[in-house]
C-alpha positions in Angstrom: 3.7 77.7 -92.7 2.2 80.8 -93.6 -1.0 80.1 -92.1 0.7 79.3 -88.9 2.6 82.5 -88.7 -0.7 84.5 -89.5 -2.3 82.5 -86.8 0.8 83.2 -84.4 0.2 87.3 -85.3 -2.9 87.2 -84.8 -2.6 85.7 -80.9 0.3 88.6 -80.9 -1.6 90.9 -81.6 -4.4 89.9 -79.3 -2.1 89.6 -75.8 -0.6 93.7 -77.3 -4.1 94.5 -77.3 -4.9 92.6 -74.0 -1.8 94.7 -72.2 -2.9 97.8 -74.0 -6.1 97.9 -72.2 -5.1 97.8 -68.5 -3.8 101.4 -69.5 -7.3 101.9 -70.3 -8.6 100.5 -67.3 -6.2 102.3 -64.7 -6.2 105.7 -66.6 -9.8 106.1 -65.1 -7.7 106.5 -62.1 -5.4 109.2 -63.2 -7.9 111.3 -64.5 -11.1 111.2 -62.1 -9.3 110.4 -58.8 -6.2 111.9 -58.7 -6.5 114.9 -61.2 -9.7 116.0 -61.8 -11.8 115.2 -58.8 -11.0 114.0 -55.8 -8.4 117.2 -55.1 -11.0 119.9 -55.8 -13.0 117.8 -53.7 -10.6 116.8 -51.1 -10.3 120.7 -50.8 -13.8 122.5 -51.3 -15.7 119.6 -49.9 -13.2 116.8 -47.3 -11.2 119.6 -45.7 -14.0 122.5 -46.2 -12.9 123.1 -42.6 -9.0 123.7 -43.3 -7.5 126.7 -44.3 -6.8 126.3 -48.4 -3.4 126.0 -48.5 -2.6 123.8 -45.1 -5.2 121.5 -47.1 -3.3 121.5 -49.9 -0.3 120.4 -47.9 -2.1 117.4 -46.2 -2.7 116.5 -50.5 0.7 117.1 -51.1 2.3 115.4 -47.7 0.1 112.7 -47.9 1.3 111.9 -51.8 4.5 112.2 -50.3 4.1 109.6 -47.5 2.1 106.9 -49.6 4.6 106.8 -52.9 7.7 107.0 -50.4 6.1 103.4 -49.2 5.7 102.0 -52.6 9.1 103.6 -54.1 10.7 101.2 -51.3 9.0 97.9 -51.4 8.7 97.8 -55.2 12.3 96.7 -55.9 12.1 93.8 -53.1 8.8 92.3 -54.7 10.1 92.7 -58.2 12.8 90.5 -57.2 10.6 88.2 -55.9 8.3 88.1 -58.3 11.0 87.6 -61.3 12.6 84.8 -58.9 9.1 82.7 -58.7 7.2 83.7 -62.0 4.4 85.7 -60.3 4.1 88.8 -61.8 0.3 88.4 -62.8 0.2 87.3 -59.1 1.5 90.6 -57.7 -0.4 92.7 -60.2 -4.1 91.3 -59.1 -3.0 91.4 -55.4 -2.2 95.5 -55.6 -4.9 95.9 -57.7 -7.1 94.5 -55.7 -6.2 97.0 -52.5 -6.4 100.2 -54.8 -9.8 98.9 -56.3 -11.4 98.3 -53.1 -10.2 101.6 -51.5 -11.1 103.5 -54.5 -14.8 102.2 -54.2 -14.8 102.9 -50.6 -13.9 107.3 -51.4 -17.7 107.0 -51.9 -18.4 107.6 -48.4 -16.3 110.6 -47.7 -18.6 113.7 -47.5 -18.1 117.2 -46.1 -15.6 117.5 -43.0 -14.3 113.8 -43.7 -10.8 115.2 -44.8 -8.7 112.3 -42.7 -10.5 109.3 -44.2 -10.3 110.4 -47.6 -6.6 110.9 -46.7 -5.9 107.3 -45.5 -8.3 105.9 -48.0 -6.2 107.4 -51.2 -3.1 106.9 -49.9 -4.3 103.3 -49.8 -5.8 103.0 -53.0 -2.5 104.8 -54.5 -0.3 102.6 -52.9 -2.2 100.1 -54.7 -2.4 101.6 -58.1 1.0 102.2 -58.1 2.5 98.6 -57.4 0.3 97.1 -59.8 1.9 99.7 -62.2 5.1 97.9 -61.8 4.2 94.5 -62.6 2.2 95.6 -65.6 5.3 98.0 -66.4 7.2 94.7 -66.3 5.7 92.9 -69.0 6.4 95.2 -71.4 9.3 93.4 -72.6 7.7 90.4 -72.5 4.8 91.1 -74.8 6.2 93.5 -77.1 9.5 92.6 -79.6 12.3 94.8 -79.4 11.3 97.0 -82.7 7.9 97.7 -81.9 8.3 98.5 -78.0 8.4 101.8 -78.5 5.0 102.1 -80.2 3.1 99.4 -78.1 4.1 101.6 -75.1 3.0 104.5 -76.9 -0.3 102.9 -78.0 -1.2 101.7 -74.4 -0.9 105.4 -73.3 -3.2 106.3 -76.0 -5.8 104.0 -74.7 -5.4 105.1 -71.4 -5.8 108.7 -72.4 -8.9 107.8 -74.5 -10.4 105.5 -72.1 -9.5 107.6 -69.1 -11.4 110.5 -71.1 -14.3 108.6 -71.7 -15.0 107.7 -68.6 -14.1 111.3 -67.2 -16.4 112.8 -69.8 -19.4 110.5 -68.1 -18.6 111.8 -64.9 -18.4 115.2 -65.7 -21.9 115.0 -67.2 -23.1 113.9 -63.8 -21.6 116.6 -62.1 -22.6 119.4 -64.4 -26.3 117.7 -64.9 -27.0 115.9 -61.3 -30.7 116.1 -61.8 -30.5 113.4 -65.2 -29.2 110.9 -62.7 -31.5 111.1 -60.2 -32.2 107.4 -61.1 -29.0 106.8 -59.8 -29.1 108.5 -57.0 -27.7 111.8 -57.9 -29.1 114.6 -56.4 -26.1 117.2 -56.4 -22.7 117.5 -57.4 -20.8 116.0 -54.5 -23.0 113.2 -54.6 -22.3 113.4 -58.1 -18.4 113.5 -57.5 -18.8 110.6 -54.7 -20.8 108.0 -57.3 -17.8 108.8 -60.2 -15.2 107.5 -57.4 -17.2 104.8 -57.1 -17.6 104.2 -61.4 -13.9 104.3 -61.4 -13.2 100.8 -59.1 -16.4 99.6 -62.0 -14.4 100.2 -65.0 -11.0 99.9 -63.5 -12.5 95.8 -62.9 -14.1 95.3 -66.2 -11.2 96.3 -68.5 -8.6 95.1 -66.7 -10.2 91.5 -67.4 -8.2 91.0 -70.8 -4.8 91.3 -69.4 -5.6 88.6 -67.2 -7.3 86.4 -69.6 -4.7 86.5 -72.7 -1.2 87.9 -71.1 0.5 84.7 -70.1 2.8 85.0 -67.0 6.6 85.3 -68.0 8.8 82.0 -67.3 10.5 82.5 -63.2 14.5 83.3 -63.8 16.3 80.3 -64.8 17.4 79.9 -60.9 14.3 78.3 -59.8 15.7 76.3 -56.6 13.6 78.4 -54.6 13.1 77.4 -50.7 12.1 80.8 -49.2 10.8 83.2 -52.2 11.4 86.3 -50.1 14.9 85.3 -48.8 15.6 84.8 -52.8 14.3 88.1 -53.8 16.5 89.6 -51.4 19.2 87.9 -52.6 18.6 88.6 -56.3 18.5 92.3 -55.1 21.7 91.9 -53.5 23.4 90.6 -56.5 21.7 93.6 -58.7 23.7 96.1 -56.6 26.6 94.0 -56.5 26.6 93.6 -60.1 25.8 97.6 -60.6 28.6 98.5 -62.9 26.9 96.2 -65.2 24.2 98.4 -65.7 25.6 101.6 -65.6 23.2 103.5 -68.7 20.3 102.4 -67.2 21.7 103.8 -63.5 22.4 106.9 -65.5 18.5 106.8 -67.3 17.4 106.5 -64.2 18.7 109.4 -62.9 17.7 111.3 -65.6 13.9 110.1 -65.3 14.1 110.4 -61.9 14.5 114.2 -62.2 12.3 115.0 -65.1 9.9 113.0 -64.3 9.7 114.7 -60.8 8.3 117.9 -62.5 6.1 115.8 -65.1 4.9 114.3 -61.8 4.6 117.0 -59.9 2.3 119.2 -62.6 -0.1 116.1 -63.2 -1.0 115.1 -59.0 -0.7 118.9 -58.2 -3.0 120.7 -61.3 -6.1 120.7 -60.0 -5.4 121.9 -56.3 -3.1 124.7 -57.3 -5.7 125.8 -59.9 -8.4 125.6 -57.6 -5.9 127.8 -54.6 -5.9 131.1 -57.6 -9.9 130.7 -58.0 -10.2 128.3 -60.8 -13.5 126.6 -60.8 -13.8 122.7 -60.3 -15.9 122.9 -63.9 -12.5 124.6 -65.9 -10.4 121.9 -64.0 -12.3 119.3 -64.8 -13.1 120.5 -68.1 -9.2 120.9 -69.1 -8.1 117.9 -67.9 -10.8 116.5 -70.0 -9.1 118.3 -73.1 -5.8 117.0 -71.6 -7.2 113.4 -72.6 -8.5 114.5 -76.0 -5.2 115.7 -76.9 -3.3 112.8 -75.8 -4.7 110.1 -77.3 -3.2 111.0 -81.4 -0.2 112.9 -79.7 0.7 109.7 -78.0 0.5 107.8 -81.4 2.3 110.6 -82.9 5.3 110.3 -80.0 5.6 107.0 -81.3 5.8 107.8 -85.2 8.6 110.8 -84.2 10.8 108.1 -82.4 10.7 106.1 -85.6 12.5 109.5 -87.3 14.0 111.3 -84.4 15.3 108.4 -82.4 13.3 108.0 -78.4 15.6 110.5 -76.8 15.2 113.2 -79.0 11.2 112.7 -78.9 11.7 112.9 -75.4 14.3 115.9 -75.3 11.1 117.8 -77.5 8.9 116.6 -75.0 10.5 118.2 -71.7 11.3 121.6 -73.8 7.0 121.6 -74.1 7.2 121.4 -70.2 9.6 123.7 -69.7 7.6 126.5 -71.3 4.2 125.2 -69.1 6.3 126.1 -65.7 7.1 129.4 -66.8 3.8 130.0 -68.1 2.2 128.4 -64.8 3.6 131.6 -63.0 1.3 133.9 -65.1 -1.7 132.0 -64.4 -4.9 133.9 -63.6 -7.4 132.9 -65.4 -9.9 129.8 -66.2 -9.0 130.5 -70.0 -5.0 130.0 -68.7 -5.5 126.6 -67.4 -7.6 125.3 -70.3 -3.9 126.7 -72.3 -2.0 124.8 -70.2 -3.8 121.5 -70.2 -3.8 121.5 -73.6 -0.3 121.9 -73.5 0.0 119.1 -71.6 -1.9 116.8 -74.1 0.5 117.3 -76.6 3.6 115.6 -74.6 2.6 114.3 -71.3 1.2 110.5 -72.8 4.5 110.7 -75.6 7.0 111.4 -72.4 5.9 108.8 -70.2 5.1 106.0 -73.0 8.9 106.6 -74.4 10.5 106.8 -70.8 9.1 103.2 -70.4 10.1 101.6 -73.4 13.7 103.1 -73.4 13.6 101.9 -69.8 12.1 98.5 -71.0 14.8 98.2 -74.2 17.7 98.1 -71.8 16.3 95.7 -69.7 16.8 92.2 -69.3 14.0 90.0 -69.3 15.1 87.9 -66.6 14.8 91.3 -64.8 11.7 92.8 -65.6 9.9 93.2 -62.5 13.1 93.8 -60.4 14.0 96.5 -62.7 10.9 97.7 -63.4 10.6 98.2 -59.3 13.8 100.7 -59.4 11.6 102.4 -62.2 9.1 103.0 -60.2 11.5 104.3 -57.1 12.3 106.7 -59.7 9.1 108.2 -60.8 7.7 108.0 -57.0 11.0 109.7 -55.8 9.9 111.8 -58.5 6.2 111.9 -56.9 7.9 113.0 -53.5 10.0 115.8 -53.8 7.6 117.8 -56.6 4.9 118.0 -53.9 6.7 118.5 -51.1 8.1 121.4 -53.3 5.1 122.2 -54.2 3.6 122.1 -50.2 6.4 124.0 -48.6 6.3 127.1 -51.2 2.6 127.2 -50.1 3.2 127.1 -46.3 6.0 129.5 -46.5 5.0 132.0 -49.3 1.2 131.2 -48.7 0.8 130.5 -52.4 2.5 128.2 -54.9 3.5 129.9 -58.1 6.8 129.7 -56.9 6.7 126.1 -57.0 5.7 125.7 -60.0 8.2 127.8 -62.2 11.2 126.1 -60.2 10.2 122.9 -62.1 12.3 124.2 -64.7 15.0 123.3 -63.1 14.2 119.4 -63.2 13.1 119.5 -67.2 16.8 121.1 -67.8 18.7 119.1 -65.5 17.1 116.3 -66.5 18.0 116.9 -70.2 21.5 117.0 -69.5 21.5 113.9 -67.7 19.7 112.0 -70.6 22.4 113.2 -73.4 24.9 111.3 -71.2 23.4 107.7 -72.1 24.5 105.5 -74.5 21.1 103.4 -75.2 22.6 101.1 -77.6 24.9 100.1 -75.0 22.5 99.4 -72.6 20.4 97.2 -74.8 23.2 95.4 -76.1 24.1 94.4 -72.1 20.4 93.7 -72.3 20.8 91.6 -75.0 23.6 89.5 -73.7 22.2 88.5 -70.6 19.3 87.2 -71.7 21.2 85.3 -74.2 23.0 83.8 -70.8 19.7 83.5 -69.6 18.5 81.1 -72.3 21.5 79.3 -72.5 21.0 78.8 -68.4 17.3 77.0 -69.3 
């Protein structure tokens, strides 16, 4: 017997690990595409022609436009995909579109502003419902007293994984003439072949997942003639059945806020810091250090919700951001932003991790993927207003400091909203319907 149960840790173990690394794999993502690179490029290089801050609107509309799509049809296909077991399924297809439109930002050069445009939104739209199916089998591969810290640990390898591969790039960029091998003869060609290394790694280490993460059982009502009539359905009795779920409406408020200024400070960095002068070096550089920083502080956001409890880690977490809106005002110099980013490091991986697990804990598993798509409408809600915010401060006022210190007001509000749930009494109506669940198979 004791073999057996070391055998059945070990194959635990093994599909945590598996999950883990798709946050390795899709970090890439976050970090050289839509922080580091592809704005100060998009802005310098793409729109060279456009006056700085109407081309920091188009960035900011356009991440408007292409999470407002995703926010909507998330939901719907969770449904679906919980209804007929194809959660894997969903995953690969998104992935697929955001991997092939990634690879394809290798041929936007100078003046090519509108096809990079269409060809991120694209590959966002992909990354981000692939996000919710892999956010979806959280539950399923983690037990309830260890979600917090597999969470926690898959955002650590995506910070260190993301960094790695950012740190590559950045050597190309900041040495083009090692690479002439590869056909890197200048930094924008430099930039253009690390959009291209991104779809690469974002393939290779998303392989595990796929190999040793089985596909979670379809819900128990598996008479299925039309799968998307079904969803539908299943969505319709969610809402009816809304008062059901009333702390996780009331989380996801509360994420829905802060998360809109953790959101905003992460897709809108690099463009605001190039606007005041910052060079695409220091941005790249501290977003690098961003990913240093994150990778223990992530494990460490997991160890303080062991003491503190998950909403006081995250209560610590949003008082950090707090204090990096305010101090975003001041910012002048290169030496600023490298402060910042730092700052950063130390709560953005612990936030987010803990926001999904809390989220995941009062979830039931029949659920997951329907849930986990009104998850999503929250932190791309989130994704919409920060930028548009953050584009309408620079139209009117012609720069965007503004818009960064009235963040603040998301990280408080916020706050207030999350002291108003009771988490034990959403994972105990967790709890119970997947207990109706199994007695239903």
């Amino acid at each position: 017997m004791a073999t057996i149960a070391a055998v059945d840790e070990k194959l635990h173990r093994r599909i945590i690990n598996a999950w883990c690394m798709y946050d390795w794999a899709n970090s890439a993502f976050a970090t050289t595409i839509m922080a580091a690179l592809l704005p100060p490029y998009f802005s310098g290089v793409a729109a060279a022609s456009l006056p700085k801050a109407q081309a920091s609107s188009i960035w900011g509309f356009s991440l408007a436009f292409s999470t407002l799509l995703i926010a909507f049809l998330g939901p719907v296909l969770g449904a679906i995909a919980d209804q007929t077991g194809t959660k894997k399924r969903f995953l690969q297809s998104f992935l697929s579109v955001a991997i092939v439109f990634t690879a394809l930002l290798f041929l936007v050069h100078e003046g090519d502003w509108v096809m990079a445009v269409i060809f991120y939104m694209l590959a966002s739209i992909g990354n981000a419902g692939a996000n919710v199916f892999y956010d979806s089998l959280l539950p399923h591969v983690a037990r309830p007293d260890e979600i917090d810290q597999v969470s926690t640990k898959g955002y650590a390898l995506g910070y260190l994984g993301g960094g790695i591969l950012l740190a590559i790039n950045l050597l190309w960029y900041m040495k083009p003439g090692w690479f002439g091998w590869m056909g890197i003869t200048d930094g924008n060609s430099a930039v253009r072949a690390s959009f291209l290394s991104v779809a690469v790694w974002w393939i290779i280490f998303s392989i595990p997942l796929f190999r040793y993460v089985k596909e979670p059982k379809a819900s128990s009502a598996t008479q299925i003639v039309n799968p998307i009539r079904a969803g539908f359905k299943r969505l319709g009795e969610t809402f009816h059945q809304i008062k059901r779920y009333q702390q996780l409406v009331k989380f996801l408020i509360a994420f829905w806020l802060y998360e809109d200024g953790i959101g905003t400070i992460i897709k809108m960095a690099t463009i605001y810091g190039a606007e005041i002068g910052i060079g695409a070096g220091d941005l790249a550089g501290a977003l690098l250090l961003t990913q240093i920083i994150g990778v223990p502080f992530s494990f460490i956001f997991g160890w303080l919700a062991k003491r503190l409890g998950t909403k006081k880690s995250i209560y610590l977490s949003l008082i950090v951001y707090t204090l990096i809106s305010i101090a975003g005002y001041f910012m002048t110099k290169a030496w600023h932003f490298w402060v910042l980013a730092g700052a950063v490091g130390l709560v953005q991986g612990g936030s987010q991790a803990l926001s999904r697990s809390l989220f995941g804990s009062m979830t039931p598993k029949a659920r997951t993927a329907e849930f986990y798509g009104f998850y999503d409408i929250s932190s791309k809600f989130a994704g919409i207003l920060g930028p548009l915010l953050f584009s309408a401060t620079a139209l009117i006022f012609g720069t965007s400091r503004l818009g960064i210190v009235s963040l603040v007001v998301f990280f408080v509000v916020g706050a207030v909203l999350l002291s108003r749930v009771d988490e034990q009494s959403g994972i105990a109506t967790a709890r119970a319907e997947d207990a109706l669940e199994t007695e239903a198979a």
